[in-house]
KOLBANU-802160 format. One line per field, with one value per residue: residue number from 0; residue in one letter; x, y, z negated of N, C-alpha, C in turn. Coordinates in steps of 0.05 Angstrom, whole numbers, always signed. Layout:
% KOLBANU-802160
nr: c(NUM | ...)
rest: c(A | ...)
nX: c(X | ...)
nY: c(Y | ...)
nZ: c(Z | ...)
caX: c(X | ...)
caY: c(Y | ...)
caZ: c(Z | ...)
cX: c(X | ...)
cY: c(Y | ...)
cZ: c(Z | ...)
***
This chain:
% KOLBANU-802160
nr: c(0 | 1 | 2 | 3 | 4 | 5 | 6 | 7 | 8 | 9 | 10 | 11 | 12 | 13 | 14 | 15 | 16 | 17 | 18 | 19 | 20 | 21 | 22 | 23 | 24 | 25 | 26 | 27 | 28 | 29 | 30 | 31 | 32 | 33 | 34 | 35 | 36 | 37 | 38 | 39 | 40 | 41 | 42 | 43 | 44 | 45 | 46 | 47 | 48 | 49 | 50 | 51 | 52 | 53 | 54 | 55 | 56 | 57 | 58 | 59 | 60 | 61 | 62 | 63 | 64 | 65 | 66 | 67 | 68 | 69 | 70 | 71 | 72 | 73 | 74 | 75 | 76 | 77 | 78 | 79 | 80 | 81 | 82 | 83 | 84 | 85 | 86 | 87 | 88 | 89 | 90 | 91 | 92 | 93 | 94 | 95 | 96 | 97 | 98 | 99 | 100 | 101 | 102 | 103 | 104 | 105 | 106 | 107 | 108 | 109 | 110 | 111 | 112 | 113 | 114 | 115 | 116 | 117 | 118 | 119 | 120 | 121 | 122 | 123 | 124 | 125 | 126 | 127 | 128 | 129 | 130 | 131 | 132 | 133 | 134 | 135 | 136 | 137 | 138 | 139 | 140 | 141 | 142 | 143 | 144 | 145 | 146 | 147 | 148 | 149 | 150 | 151 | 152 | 153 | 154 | 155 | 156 | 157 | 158 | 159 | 160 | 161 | 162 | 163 | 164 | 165 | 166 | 167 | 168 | 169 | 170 | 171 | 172 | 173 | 174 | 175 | 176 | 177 | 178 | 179 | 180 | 181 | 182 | 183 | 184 | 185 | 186 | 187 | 188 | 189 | 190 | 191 | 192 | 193 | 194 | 195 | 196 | 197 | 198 | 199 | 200 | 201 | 202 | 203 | 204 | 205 | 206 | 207 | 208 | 209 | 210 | 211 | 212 | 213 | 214 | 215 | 216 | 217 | 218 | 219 | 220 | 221 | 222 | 223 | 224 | 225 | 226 | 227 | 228 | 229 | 230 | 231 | 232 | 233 | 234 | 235 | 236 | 237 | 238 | 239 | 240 | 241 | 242 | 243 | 244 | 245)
rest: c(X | X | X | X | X | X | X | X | X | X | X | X | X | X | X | X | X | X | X | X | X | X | X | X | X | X | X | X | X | X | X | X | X | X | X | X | X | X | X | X | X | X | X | X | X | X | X | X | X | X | X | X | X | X | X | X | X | X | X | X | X | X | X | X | X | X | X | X | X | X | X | X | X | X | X | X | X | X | X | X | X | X | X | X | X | X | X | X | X | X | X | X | X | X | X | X | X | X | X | X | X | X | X | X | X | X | X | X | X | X | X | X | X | X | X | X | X | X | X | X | X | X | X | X | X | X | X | X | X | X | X | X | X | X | X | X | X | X | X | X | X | X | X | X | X | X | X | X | X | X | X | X | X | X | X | X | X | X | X | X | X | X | X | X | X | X | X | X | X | X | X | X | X | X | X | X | X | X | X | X | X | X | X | X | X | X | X | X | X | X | X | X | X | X | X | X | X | X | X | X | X | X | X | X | X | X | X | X | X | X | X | X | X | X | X | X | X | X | X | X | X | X | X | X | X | X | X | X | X | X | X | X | X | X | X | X | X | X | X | X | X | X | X | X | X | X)
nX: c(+4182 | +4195 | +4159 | +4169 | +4148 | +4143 | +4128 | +4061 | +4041 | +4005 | +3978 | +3921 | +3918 | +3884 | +3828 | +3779 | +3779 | +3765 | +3753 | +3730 | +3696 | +3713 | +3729 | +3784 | +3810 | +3796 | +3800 | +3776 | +3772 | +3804 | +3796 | +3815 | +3825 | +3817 | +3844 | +3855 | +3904 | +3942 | +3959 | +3963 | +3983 | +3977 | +4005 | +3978 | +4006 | +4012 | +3964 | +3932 | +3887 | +3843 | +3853 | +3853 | +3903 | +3921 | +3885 | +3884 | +3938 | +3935 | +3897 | +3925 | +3965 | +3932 | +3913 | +3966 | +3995 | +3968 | +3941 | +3908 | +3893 | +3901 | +3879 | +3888 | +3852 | +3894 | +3890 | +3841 | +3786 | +3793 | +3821 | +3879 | +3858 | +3850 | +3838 | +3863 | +3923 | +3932 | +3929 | +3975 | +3964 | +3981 | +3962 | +3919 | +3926 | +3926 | +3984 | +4025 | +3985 | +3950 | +3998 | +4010 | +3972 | +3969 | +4020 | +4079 | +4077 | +4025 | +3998 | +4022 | +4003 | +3952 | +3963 | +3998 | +3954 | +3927 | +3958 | +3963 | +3911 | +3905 | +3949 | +3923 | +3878 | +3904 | +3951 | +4009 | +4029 | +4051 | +4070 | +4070 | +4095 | +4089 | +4122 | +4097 | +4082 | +4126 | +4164 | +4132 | +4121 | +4175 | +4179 | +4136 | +4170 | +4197 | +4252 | +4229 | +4174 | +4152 | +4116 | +4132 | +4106 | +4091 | +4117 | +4145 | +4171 | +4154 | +4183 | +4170 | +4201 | +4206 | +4184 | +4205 | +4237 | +4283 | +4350 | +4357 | +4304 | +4317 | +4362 | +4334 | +4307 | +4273 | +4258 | +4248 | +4269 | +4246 | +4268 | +4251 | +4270 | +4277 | +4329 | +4332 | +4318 | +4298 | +4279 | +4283 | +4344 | +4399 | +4451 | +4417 | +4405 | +4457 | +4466 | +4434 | +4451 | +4497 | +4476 | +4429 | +4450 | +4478 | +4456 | +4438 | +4373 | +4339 | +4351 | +4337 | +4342 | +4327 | +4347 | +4327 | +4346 | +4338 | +4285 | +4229 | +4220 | +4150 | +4142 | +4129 | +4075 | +4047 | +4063 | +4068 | +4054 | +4071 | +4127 | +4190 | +4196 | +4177 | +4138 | +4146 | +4182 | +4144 | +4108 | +4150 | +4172 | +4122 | +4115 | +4172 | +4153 | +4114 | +4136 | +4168 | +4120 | +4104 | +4146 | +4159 | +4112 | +4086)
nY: c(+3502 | +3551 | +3608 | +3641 | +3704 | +3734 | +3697 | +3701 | +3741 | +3742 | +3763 | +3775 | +3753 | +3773 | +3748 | +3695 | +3623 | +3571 | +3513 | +3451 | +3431 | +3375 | +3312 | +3281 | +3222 | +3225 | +3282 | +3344 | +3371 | +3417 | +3415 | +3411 | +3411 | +3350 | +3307 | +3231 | +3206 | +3227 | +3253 | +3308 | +3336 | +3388 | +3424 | +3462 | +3531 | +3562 | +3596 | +3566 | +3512 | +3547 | +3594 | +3635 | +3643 | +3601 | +3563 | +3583 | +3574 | +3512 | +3518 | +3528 | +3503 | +3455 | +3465 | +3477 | +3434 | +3393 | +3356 | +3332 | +3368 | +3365 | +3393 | +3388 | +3395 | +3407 | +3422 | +3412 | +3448 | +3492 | +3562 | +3613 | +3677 | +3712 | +3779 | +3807 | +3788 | +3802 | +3852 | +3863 | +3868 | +3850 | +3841 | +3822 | +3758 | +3691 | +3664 | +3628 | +3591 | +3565 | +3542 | +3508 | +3474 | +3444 | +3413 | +3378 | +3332 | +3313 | +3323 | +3292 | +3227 | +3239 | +3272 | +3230 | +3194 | +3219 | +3223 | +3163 | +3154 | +3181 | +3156 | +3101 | +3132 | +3153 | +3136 | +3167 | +3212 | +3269 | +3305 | +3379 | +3435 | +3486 | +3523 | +3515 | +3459 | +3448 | +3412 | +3371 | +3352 | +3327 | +3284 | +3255 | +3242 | +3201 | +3152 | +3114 | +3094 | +3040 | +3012 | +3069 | +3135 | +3182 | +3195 | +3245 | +3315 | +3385 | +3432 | +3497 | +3545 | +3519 | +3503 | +3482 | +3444 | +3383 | +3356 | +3310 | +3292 | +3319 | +3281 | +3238 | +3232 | +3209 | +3206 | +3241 | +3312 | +3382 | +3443 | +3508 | +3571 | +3623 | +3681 | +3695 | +3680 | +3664 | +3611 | +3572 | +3554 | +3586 | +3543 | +3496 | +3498 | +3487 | +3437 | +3413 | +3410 | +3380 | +3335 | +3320 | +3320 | +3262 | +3225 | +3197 | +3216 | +3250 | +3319 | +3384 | +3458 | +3519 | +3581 | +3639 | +3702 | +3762 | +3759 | +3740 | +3695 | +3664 | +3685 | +3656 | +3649 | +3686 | +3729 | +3783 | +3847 | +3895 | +3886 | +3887 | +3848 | +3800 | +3787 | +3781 | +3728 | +3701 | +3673 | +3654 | +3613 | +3581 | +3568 | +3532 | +3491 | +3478 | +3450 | +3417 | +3379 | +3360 | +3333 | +3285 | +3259 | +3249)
nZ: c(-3941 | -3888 | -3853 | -3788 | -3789 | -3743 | -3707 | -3722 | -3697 | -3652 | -3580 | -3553 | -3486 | -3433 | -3392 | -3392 | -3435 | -3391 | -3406 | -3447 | -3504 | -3535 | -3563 | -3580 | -3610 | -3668 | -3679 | -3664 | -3603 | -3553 | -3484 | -3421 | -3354 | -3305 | -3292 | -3291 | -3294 | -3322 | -3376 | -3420 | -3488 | -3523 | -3566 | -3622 | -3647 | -3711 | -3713 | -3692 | -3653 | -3644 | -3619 | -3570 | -3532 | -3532 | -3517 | -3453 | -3441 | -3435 | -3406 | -3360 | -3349 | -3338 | -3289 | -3257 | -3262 | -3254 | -3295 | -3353 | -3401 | -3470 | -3518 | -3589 | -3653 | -3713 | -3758 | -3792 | -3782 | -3802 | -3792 | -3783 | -3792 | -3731 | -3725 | -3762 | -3760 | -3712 | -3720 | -3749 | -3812 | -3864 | -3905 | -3919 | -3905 | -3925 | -3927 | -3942 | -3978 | -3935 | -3900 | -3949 | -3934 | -3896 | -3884 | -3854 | -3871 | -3889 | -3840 | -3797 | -3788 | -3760 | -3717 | -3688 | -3691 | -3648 | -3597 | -3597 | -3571 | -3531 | -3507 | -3490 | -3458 | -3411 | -3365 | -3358 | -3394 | -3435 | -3484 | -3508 | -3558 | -3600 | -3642 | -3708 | -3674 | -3649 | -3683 | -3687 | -3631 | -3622 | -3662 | -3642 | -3597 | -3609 | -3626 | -3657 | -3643 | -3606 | -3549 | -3522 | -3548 | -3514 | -3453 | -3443 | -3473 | -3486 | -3527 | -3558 | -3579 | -3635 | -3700 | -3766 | -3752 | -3754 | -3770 | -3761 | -3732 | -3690 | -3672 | -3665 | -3620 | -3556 | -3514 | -3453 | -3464 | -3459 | -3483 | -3502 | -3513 | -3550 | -3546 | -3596 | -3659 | -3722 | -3746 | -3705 | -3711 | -3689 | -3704 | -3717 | -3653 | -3633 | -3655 | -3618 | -3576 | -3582 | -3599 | -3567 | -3515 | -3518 | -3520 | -3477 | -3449 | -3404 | -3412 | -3415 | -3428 | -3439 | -3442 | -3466 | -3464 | -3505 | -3527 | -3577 | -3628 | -3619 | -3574 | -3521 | -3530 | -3541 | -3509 | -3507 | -3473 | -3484 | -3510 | -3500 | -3441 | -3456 | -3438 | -3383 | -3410 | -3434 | -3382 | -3352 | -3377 | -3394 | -3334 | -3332 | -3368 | -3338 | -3293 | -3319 | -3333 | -3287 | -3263 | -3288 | -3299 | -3255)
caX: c(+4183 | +4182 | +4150 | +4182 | +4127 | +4131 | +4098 | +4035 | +4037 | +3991 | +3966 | +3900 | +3910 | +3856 | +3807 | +3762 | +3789 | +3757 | +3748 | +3710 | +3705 | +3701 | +3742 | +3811 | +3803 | +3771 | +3793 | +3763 | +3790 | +3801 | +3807 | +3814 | +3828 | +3798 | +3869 | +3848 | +3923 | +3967 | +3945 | +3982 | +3976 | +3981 | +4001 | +3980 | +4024 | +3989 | +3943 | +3904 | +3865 | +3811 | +3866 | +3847 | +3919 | +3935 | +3867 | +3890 | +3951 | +3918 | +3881 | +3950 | +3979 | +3917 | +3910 | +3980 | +4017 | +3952 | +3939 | +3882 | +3898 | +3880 | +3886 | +3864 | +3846 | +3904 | +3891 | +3816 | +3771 | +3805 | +3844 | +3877 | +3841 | +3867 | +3846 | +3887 | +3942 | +3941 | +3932 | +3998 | +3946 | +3987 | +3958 | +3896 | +3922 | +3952 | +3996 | +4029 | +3966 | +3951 | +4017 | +4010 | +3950 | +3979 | +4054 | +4087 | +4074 | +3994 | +3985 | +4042 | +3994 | +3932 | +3981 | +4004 | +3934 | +3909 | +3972 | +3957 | +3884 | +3912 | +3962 | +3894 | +3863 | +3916 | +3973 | +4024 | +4028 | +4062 | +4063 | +4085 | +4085 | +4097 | +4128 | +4084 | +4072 | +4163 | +4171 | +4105 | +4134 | +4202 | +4163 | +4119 | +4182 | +4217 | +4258 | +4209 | +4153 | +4157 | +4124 | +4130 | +4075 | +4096 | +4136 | +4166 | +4170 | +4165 | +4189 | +4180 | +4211 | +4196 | +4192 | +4209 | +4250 | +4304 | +4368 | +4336 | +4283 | +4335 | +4371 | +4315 | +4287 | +4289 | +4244 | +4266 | +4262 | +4254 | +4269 | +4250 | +4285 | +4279 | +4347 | +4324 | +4292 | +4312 | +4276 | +4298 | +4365 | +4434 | +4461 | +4397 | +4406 | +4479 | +4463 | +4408 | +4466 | +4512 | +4465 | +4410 | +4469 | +4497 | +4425 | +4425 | +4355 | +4347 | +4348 | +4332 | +4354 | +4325 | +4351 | +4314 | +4347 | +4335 | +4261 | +4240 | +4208 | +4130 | +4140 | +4113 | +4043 | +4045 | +4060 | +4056 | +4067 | +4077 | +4149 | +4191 | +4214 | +4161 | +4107 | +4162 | +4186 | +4127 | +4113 | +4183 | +4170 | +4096 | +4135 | +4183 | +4136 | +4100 | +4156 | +4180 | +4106 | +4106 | +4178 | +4162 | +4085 | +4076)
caY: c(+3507 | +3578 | +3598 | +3667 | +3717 | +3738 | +3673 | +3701 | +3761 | +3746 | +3780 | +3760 | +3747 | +3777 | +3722 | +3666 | +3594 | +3547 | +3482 | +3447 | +3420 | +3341 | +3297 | +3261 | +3204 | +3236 | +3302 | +3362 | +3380 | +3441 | +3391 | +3425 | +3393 | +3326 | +3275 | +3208 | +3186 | +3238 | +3272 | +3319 | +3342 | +3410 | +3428 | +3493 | +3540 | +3573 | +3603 | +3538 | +3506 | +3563 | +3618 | +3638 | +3643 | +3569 | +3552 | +3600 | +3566 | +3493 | +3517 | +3537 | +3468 | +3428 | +3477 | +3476 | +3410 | +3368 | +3338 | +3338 | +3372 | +3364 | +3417 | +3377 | +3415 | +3395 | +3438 | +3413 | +3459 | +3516 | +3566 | +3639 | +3706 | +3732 | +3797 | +3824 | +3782 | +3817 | +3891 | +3874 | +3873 | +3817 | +3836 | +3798 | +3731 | +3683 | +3646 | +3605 | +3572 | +3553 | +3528 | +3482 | +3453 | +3441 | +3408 | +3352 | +3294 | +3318 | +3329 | +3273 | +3215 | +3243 | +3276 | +3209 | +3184 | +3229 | +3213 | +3130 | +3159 | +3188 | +3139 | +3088 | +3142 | +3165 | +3114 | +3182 | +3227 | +3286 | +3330 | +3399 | +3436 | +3510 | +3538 | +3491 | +3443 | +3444 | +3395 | +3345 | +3338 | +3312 | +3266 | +3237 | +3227 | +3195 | +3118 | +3094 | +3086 | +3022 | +3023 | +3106 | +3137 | +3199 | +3206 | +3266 | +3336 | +3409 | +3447 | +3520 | +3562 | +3496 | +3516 | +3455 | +3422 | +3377 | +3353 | +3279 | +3296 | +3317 | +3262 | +3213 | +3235 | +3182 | +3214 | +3268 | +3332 | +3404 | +3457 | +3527 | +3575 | +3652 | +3685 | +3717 | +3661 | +3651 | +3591 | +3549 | +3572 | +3581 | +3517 | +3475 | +3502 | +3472 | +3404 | +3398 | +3407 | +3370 | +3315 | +3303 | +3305 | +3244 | +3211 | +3184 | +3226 | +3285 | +3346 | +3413 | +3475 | +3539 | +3600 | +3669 | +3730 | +3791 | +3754 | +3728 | +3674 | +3665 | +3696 | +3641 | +3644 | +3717 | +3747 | +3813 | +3862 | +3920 | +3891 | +3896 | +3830 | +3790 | +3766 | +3757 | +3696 | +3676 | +3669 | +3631 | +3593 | +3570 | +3548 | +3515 | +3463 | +3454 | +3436 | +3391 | +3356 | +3348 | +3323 | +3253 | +3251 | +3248)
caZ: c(-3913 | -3881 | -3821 | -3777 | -3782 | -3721 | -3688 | -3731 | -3683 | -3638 | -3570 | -3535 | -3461 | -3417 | -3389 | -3416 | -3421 | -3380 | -3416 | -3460 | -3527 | -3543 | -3585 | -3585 | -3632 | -3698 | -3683 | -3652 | -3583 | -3529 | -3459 | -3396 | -3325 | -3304 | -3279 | -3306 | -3294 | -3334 | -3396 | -3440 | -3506 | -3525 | -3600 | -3628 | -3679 | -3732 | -3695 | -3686 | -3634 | -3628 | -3610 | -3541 | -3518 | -3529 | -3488 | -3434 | -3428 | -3431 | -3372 | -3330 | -3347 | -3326 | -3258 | -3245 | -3263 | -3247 | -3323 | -3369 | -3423 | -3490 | -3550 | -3614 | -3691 | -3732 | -3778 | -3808 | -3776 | -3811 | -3777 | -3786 | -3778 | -3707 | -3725 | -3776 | -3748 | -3681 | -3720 | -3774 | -3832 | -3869 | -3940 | -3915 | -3885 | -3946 | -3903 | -3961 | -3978 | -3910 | -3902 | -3967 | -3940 | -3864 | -3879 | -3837 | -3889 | -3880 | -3806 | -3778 | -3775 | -3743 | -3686 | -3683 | -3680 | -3630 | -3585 | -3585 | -3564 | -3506 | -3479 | -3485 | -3441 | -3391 | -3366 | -3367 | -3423 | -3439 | -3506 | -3506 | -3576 | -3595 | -3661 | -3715 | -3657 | -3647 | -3701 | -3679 | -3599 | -3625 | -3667 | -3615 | -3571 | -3627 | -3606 | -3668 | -3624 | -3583 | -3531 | -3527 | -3550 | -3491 | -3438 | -3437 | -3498 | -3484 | -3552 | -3551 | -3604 | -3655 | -3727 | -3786 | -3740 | -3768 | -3751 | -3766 | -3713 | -3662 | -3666 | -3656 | -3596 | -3547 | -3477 | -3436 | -3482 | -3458 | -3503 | -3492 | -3541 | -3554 | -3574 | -3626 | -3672 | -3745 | -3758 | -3696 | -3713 | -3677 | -3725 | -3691 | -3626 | -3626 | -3664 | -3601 | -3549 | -3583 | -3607 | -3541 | -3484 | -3521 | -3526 | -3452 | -3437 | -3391 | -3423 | -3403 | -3444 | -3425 | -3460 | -3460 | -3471 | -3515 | -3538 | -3598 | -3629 | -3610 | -3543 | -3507 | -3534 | -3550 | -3489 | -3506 | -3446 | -3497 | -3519 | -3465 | -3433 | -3469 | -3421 | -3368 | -3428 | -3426 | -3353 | -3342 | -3404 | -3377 | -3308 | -3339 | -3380 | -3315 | -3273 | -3329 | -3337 | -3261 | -3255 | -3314 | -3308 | -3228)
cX: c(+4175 | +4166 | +4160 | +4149 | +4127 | +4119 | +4077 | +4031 | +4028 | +3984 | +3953 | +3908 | +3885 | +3850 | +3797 | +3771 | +3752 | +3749 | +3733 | +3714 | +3700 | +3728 | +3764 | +3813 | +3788 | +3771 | +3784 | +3778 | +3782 | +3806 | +3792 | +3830 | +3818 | +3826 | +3854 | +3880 | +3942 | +3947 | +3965 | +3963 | +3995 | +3975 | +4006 | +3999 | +3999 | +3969 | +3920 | +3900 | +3853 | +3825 | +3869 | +3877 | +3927 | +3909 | +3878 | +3911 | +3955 | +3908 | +3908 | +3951 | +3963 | +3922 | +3940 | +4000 | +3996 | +3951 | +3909 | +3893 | +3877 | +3892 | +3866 | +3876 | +3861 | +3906 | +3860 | +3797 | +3775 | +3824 | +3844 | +3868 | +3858 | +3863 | +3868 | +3917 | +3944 | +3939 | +3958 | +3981 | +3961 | +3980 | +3935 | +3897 | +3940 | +3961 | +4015 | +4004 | +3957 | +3969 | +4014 | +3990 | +3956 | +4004 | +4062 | +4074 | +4033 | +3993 | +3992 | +4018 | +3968 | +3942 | +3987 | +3976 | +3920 | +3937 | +3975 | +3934 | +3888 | +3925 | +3941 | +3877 | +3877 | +3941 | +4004 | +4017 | +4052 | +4057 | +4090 | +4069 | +4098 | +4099 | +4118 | +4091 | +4105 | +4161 | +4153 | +4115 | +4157 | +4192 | +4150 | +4144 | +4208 | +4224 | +4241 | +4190 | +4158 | +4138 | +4118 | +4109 | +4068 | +4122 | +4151 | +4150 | +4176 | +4164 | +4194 | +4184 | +4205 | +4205 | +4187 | +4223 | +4275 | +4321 | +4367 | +4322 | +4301 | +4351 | +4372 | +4303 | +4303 | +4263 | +4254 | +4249 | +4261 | +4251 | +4260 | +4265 | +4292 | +4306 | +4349 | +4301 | +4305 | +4308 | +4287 | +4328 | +4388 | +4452 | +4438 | +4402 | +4436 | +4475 | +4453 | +4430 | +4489 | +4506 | +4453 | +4427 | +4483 | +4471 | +4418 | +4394 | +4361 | +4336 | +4358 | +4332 | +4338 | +4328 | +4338 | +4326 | +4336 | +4299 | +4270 | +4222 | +4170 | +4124 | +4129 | +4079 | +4036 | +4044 | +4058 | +4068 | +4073 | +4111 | +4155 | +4214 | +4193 | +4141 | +4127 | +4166 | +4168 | +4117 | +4127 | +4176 | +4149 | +4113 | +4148 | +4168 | +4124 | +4118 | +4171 | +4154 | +4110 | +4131 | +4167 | +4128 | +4068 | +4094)
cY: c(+3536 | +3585 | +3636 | +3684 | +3736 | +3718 | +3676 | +3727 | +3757 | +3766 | +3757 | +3774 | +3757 | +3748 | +3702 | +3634 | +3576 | +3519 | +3475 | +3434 | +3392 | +3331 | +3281 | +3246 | +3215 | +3269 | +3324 | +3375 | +3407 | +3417 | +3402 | +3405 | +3362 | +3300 | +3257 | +3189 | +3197 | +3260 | +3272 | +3332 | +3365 | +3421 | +3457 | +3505 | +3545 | +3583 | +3592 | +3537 | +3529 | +3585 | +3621 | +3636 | +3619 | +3560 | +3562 | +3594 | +3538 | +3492 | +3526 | +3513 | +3448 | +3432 | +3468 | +3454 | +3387 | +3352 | +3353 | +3351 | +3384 | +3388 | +3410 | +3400 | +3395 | +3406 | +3440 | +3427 | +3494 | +3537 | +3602 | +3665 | +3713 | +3762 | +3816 | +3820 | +3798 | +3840 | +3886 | +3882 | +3844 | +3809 | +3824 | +3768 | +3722 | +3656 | +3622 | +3580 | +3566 | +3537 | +3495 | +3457 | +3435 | +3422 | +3384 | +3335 | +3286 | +3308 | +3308 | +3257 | +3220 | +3253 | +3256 | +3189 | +3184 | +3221 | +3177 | +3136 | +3164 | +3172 | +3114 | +3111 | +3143 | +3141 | +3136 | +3197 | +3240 | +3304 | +3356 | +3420 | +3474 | +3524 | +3514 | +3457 | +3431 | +3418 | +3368 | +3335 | +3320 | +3284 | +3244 | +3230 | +3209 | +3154 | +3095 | +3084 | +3070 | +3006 | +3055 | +3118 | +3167 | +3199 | +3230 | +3290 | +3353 | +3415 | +3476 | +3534 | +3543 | +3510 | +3476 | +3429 | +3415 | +3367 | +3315 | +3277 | +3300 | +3288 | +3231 | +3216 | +3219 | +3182 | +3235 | +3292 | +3357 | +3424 | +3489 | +3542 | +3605 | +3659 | +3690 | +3696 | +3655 | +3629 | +3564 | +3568 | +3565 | +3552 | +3496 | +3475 | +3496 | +3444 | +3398 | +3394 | +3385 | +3347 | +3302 | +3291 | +3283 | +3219 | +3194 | +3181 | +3245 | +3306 | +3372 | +3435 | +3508 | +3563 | +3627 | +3685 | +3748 | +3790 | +3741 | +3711 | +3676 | +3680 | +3683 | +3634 | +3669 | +3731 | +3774 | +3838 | +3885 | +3917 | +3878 | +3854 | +3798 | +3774 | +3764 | +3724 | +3682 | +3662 | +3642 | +3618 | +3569 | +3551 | +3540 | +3494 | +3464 | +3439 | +3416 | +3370 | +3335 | +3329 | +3291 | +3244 | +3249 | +3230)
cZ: c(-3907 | -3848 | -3819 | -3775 | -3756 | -3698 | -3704 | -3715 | -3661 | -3614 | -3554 | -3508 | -3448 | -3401 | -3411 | -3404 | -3415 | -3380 | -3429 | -3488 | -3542 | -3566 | -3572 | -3605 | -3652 | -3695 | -3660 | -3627 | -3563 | -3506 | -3440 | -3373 | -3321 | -3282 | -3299 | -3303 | -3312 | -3353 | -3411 | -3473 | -3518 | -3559 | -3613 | -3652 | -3692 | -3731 | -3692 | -3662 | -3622 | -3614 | -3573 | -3525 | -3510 | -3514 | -3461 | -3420 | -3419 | -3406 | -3342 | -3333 | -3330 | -3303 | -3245 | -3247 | -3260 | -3269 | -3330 | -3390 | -3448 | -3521 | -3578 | -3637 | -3697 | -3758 | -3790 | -3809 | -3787 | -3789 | -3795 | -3777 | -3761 | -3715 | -3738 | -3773 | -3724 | -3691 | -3746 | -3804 | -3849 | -3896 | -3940 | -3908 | -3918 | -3932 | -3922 | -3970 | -3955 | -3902 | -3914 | -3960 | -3907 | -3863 | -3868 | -3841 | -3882 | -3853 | -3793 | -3770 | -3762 | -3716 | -3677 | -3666 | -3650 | -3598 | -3574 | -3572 | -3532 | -3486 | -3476 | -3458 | -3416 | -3387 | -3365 | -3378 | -3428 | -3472 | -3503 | -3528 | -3578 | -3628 | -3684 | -3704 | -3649 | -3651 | -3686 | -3661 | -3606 | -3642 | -3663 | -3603 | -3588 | -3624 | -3628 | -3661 | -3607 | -3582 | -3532 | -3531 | -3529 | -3473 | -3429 | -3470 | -3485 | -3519 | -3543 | -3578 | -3635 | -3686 | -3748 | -3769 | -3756 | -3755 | -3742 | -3736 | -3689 | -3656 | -3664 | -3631 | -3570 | -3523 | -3473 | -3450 | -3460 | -3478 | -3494 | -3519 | -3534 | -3560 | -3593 | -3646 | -3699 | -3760 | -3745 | -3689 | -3688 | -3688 | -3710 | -3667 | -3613 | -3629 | -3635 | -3588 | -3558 | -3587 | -3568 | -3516 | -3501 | -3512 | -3493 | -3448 | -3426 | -3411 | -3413 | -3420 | -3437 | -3443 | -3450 | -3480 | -3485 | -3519 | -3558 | -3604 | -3628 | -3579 | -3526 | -3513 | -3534 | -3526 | -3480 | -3490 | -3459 | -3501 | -3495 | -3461 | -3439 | -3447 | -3403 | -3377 | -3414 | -3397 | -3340 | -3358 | -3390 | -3349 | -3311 | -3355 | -3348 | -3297 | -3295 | -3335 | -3311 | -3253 | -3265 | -3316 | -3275 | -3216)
***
């Protein structure tokens, strides 16, 4: 499995998130806003849990689509050094061993876990996943789960997605999708259109222009076009929690 190094390019967001830190079944959570009827679950890339941007945008989602949201450690209390990732230092990060210790077959059933935890908590439920986190949403919204274990999938720039995984998904998907992405490729990004509009769910497509993959967490106002993404990106998952979870 490879992962696009530029979703390890990181930029910290000005402000401090807002939430707090408790538990989703066994594992260790970020959980921001306080709905007791609609809770989402928010799946970090490589970055992890502790990466201020994915709190930061935890805390838009809860404020502005009215959810709780939860940001569990799938990744064993471990995570990667932000700094040398946000300064291009890459002879310090060993991102293969991290990898090896992180991969689908590992992580699947505790995402799984922490997703029955939630629809026990919340009677709607949302997951929305980001690069890493791609692969996991389609997963969760997969027609093996009966009764669903979420109602609705945002996917942004999803990395280890398969064509298996697309063409199980079986709740209303949204996709978000950089042009510029070589892991969720041009060859995926047709299967999806040609696969989900057959799938009798709604699906929502949103293509961004002349960005590239991690743009939606990254944000970085230096490259040009970049934190607009993300922006539009951000308001598009809320207007699709709000649309299937209200």
């Amino acid at each position: 499995m490879s992962i696009a190094s530029c979703c390890l390019e990181g930029f910290e967001w000005n402000g401090s998130p807002s939430g707090r830190v408790g538990k989703l079944a066994n594992n260790d959570a970020y959980i921001t806003g306080n709905n007791p009827d609609a809770g989402v679950m928010l799946i970090h890339d490589l970055l992890s849990w502790a990466f201020p941007n994915m709190r930061l945008l935890a805390d838009h989602y809860a404020r502005e689509a009215n959810v709780t949201v939860y940001v569990p450690d799938f990744f064993g209390g471990e995570s990667l050094p932000f700094e040398p990732i946000v300064n291009d230092r890459w002879n310090e990060v060993d991102v293969p061993s991290f990898i090896k210790k992180n991969t689908r077959e590992i992580r699947e059933p505790e995402i799984f876990a922490c997703a029955r935890a939630l629809r026990q908590k919340h009677g709607k439920v949302g997951a929305v996943g980001f690069c890493y986190g791609g692969w996991a949403v389609f997963r969760l919204g997969a027609k093996e789960h009966q009764p669903p274990l979420v109602d609705c999938v945002t996917a942004g720039h999803p990395t280890w997605l398969t064509k298996k995984d697309i063409d199980e998904v079986a709740v209303p998907v949204q996709i978000l999708a950089p042009e510029i992405d070589t892991v969720y490729t041009p060859e995926l990004k047709a299967h999806s259109f040609a696969t989900i509009t057959k799938l009798d769910v709604p699906f929502d497509y949103q293509h961004f222009p002349g960005v590239v993959h991690a743009c939606f967490t990254r944000g970085d106002e230096k490259k040009s076009g970049e934190r607009e993404a993300m922006v539009r990106g951000k308001n598009a998952a809320v207007s699709w929690l709000r649309q299937f979870l209200q």
